[in-house]
DRENZATI-620620 format. One record per residue: residue number from 1; residue in one letter; chain; x, y, z negated of N, C-alpha, C, O, CB in turn. Coordinates in steps of 0.1 Angstrom, whole numbers. Glycine has a CB too. Layout:
N
pos	code	unit	n.x	n.y	n.z	ca.x	ca.y	ca.z	c.x	c.y	c.z	o.x	o.y	o.z	cb.x	cb.y	cb.z
NUM	a	A	X	Y	Z	X	Y	Z	X	Y	Z	X	Y	Z	X	Y	Z
...
***
This chain:
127
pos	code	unit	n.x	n.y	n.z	ca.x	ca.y	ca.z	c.x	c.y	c.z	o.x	o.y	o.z	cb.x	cb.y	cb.z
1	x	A	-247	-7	-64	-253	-20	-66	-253	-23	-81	-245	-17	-89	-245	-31	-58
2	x	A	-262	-32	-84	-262	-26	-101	-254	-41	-107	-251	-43	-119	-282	-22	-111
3	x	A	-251	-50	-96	-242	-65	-103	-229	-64	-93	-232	-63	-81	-252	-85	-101
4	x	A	-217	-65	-96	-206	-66	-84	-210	-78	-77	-208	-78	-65	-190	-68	-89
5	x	A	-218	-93	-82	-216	-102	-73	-226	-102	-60	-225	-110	-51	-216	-113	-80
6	x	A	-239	-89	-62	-246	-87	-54	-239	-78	-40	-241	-76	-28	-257	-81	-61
7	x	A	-228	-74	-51	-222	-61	-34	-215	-72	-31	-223	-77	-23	-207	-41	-36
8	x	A	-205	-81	-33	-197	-88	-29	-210	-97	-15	-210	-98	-2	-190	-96	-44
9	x	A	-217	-100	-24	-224	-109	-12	-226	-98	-1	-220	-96	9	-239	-117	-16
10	x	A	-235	-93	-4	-237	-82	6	-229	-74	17	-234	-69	27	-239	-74	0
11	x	A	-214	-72	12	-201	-69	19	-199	-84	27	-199	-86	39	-187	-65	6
12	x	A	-198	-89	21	-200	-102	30	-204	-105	42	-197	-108	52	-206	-108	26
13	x	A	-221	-103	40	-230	-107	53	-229	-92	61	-229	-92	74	-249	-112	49
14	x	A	-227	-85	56	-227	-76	69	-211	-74	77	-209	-69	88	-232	-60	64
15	x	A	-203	-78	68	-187	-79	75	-184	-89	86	-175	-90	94	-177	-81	64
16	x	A	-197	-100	82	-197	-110	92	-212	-107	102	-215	-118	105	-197	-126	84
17	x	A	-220	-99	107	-224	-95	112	-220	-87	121	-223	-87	133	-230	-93	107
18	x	A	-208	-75	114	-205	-66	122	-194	-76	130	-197	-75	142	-201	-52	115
19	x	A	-186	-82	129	-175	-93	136	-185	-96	147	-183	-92	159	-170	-108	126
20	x	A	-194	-104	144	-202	-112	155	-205	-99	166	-203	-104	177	-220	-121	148
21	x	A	-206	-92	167	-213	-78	173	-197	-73	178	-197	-65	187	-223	-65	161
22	x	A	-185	-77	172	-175	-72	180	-164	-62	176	-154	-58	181	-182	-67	188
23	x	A	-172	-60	163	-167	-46	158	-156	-50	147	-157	-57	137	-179	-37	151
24	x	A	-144	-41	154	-134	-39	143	-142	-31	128	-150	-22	129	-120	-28	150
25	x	A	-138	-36	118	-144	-27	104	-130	-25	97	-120	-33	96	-156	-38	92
26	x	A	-131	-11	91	-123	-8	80	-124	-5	68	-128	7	65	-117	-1	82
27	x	A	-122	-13	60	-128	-10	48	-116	1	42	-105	0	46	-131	-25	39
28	x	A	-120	11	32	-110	17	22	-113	15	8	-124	13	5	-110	31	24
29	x	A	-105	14	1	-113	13	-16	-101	19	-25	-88	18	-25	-116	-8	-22
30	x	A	-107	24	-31	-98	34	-43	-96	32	-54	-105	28	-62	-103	45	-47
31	x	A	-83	32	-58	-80	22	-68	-79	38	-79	-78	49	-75	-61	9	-63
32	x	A	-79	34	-90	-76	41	-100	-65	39	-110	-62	28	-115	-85	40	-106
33	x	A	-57	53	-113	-45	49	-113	-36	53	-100	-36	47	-89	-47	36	-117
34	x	A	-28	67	-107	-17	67	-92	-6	66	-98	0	71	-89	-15	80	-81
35	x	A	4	63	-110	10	57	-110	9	47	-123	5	49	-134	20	63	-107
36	x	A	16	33	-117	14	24	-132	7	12	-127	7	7	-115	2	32	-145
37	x	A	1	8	-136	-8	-1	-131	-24	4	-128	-32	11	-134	-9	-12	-142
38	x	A	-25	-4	-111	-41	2	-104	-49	-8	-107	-46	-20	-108	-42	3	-84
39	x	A	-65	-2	-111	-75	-9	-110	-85	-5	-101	-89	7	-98	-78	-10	-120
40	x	A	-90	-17	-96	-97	-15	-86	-111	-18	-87	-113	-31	-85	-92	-21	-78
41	x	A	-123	-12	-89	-139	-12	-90	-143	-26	-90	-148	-33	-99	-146	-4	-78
42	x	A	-140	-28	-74	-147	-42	-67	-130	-54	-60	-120	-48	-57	-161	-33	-48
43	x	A	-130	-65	-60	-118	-72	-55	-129	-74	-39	-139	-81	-40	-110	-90	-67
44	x	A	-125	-68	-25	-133	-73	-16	-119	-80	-6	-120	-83	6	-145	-60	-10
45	x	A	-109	-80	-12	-94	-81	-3	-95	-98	0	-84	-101	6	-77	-76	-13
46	x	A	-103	-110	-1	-105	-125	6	-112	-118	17	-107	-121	28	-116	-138	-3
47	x	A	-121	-110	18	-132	-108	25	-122	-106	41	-125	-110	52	-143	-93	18
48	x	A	-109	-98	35	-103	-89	47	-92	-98	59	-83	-106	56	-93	-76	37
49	x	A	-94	-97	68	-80	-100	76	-67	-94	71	-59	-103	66	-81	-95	90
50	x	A	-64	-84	71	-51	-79	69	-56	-69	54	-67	-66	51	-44	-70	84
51	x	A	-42	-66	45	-50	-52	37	-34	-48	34	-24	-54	31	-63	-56	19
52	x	A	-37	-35	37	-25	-25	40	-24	-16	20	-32	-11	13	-30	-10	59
53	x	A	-14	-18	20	-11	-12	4	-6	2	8	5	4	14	1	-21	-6
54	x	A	-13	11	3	-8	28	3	-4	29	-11	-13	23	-16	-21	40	5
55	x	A	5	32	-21	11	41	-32	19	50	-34	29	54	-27	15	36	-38
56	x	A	14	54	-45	19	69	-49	34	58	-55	33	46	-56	5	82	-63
57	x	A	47	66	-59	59	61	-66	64	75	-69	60	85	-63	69	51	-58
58	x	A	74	77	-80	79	83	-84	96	83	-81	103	75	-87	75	81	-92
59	x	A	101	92	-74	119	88	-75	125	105	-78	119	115	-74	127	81	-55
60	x	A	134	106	-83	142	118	-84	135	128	-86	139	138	-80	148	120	-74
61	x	A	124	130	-96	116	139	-99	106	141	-87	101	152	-85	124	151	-103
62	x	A	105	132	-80	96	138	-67	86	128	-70	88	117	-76	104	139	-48
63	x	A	71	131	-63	62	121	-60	61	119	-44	60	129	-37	49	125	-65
64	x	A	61	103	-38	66	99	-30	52	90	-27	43	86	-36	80	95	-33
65	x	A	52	86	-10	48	78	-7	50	59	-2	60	55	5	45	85	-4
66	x	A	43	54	-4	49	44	-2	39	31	5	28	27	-1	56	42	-15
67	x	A	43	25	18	35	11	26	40	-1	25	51	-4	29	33	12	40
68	x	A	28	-11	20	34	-24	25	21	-30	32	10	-25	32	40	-35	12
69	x	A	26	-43	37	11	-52	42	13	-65	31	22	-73	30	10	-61	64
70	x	A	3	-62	25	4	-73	11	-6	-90	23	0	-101	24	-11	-62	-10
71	x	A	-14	-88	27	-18	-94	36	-25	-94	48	-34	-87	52	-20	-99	32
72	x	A	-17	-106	54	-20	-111	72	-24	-121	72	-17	-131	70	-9	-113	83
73	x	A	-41	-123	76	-45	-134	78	-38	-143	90	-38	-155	89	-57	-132	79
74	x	A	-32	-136	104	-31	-146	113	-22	-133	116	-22	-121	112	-44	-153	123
75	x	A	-11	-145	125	2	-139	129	9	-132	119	4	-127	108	2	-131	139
76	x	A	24	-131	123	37	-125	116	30	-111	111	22	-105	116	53	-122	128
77	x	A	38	-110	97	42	-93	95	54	-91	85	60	-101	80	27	-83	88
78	x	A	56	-80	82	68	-72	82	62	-75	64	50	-74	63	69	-53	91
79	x	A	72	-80	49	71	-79	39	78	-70	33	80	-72	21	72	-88	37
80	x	A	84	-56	41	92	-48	32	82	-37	28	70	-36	31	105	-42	40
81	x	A	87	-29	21	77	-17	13	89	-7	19	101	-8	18	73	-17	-10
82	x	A	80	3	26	86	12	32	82	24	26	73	23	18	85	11	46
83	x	A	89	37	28	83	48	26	79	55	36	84	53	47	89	55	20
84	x	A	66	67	36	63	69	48	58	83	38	54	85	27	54	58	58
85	x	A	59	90	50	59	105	53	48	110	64	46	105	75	73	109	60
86	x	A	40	121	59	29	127	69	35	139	69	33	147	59	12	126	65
87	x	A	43	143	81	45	155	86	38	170	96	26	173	93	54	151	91
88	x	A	42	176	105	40	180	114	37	173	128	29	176	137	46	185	113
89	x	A	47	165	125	49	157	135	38	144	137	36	140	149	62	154	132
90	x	A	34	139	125	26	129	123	32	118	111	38	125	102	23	123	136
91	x	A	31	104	109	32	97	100	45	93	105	47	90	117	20	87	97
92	x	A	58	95	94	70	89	95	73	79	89	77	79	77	78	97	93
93	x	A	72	70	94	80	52	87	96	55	84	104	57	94	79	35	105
94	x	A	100	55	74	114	54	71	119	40	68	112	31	71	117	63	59
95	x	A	130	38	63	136	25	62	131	16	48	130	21	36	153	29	63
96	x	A	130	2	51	127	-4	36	137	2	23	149	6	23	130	-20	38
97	x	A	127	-1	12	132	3	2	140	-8	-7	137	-12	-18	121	10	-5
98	x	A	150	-11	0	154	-21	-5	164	-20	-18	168	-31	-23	158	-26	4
99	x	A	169	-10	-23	175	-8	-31	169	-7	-43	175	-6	-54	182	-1	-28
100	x	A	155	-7	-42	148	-6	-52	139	-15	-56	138	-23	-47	143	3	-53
101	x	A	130	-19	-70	123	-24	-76	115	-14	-82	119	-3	-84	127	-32	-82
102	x	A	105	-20	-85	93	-15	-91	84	-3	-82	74	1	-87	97	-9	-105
103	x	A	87	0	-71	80	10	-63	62	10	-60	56	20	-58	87	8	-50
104	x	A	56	-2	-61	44	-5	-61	41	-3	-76	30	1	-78	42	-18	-54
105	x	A	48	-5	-87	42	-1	-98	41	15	-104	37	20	-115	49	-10	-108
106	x	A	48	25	-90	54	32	-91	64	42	-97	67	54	-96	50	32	-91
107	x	A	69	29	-102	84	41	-110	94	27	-110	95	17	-117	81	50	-134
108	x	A	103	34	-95	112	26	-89	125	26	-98	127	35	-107	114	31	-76
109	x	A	133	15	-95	143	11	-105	154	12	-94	152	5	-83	141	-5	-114
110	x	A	167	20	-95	179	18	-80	184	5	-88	186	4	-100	196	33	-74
111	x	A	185	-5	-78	198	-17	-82	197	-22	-73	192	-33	-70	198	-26	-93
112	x	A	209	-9	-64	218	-11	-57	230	-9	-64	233	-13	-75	217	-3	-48
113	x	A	239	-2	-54	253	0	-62	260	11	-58	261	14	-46	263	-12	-61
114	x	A	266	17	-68	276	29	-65	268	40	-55	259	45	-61	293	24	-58
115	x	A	270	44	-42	258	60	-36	249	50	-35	250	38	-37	260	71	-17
116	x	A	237	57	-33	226	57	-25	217	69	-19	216	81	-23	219	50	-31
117	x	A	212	63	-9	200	74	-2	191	72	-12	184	61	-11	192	71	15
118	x	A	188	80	-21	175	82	-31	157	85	-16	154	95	-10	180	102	-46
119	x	A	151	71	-18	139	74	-14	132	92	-13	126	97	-4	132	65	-22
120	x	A	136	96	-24	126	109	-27	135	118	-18	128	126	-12	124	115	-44
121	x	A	148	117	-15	151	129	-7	162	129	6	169	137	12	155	139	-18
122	x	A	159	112	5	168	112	17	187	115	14	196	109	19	161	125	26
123	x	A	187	125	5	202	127	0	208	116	-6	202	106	-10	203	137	-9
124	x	A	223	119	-8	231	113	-14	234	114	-30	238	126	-33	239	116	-7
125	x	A	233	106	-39	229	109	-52	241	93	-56	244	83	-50	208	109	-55
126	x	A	245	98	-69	253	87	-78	244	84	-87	235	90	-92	267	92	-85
127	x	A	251	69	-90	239	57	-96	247	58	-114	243	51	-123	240	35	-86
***
């Protein structure tokens, strides 16, 4: 589109077309930037009911993944940033990352205290 405010409209009327007709829509959009600060092309996230945050983070020399639901238009959700794993098995939800900060900016800070389970490997590591 050659003005963002023409896609925006446009994302618009057809996101409320496809609703009227029934249809779940998923939008994806690619942010630039995998770790640090992300920018993003177009902002279409008013448009959305819910919008699920995927990031890349850094812990223990490893690159890691990481989920939150930044927003829920209607009903409860879960505000922790979890890590998650695509195995063999399929997509593994591990436990919130609560010992940490900065994970969505991607380069997590521990402050916790004395061990922890380091996100990147599951092991036992001193702080």
């Amino acid at each position: 589109m050659p003005e963002e405010n023409a896609l925006i409209l446009h994302m618009h009327e057809l996101l409320q077309y496809l609703n009227r007709q029934g249809v779940n829509t998923f939008l994806t959009v690619a942010q630039h930037g995998l770790v640090g600060d992300m920018k993003s092309p177009v902002d279409v996230t008013y448009l959305a009911d819910t919008v699920v945050l995927l990031r890349y983070f850094e812990a223990a020399g490893n690159v890691r993944r990481a989920v939150s639901v930044i927003k829920k238009r209607t009903g409860r959700h879960e505000d922790t940033i979890r890590e998650y794993k695509i195995t063999e098995r399929g997509l593994e939800l591990g436990e919130p990352l609560s010992e940490f900060q900065g994970v969505l900016r991607g380069v997590p800070t521990f402050v916790g205290s004395g061990h922890h389970r380091t996100p990147a490997t599951g092991g036992e590591t001193n702080s």
